[in-house]
N, C-alpha and C positions, 0 to 999 in steps of 0.2 A: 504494500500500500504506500502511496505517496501521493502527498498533500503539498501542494504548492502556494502560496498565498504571496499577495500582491495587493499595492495601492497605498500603501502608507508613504508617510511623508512629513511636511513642517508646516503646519498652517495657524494661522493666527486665530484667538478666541473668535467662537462666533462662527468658524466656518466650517467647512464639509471636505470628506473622506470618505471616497467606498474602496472597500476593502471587498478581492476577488480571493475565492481558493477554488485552485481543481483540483478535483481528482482523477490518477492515474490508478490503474490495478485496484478499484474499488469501484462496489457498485452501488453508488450514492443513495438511493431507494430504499435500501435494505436500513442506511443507517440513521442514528440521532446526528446531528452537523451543526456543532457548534462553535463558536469564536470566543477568545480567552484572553483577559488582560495580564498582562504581569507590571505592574508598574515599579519603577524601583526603590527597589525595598522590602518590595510584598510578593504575597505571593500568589500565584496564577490564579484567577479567579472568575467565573462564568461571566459573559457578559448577555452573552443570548444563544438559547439554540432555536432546533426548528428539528420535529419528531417526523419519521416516516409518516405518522400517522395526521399530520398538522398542524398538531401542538407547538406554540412557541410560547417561549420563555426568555424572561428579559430583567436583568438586574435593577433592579430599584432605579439606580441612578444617572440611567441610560433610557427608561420611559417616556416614550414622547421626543426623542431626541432619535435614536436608532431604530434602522427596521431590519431586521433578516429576512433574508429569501434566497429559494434553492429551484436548481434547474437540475432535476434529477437526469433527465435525459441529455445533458452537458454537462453531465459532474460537476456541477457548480453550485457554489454557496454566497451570498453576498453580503455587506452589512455594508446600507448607508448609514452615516456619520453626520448629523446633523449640530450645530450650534454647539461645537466641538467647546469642551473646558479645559483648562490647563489640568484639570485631575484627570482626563481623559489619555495625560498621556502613556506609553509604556509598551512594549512590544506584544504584538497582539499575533494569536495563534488559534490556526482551525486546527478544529477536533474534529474524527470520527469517532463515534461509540456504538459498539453493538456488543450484547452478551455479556458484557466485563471486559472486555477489549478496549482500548482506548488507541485513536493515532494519531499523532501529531504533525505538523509539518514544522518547518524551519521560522517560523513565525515575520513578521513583517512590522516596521518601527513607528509606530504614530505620535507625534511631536504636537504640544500645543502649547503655542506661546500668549503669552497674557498680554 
């Protein structure tokens, strides 16, 4: 499995970020597809998924500011990034989960400057 993710960058308070991941050797369908802060200091922490089933789930503090969305049929997962906060910053990583399985990718670096 491998997960590739893309779109991060340095943008000032206030502005927007979409963050792309594909998938290679994974059949997205099957899995939960979720995207992961790590800010620094701290440690990795959900920011939104989106369930085979179309459940989605969304950190408190990204409500209203982020949306996930997945193209199963293009292994892909998205998160727009709206009205970015300087707490928003920190390298950010797609997950696959299924079963107890978790996969990561190389994650991608999102900056927000005040």
């Amino acid at each position: 499995v491998q997960l590739q993710a893309s779109g991060g960058g340095l943008v000032q308070a206030g502005g927007s970020l979409t963050l792309s991941c594909t998938g290679h050797k994974i059949l997205f369908a099957r899995y939960t597809m979720g995207w992961y802060q790590e800010a620094p200091g701290e440690q990795r922490a959900l920011v939104a998924s989106t369930q085979r089933g179309g459940t989605i789930t969304y950190a408190d503090s990204v409500k209203g500011r982020f949306t996930i969305s997945r193209n199963n049929a293009e292994n892909t997962v998205t998160l727009q990034m709206n009205n970015l906060k300087p707490e928003d910053t920190g390298r950010y990583y797609c997950n696959a989960y299924l079963n107890g399985v978790n996969h990561w990718g190389k994650g991608t670096q999102v900056t927000v400057s005040s």
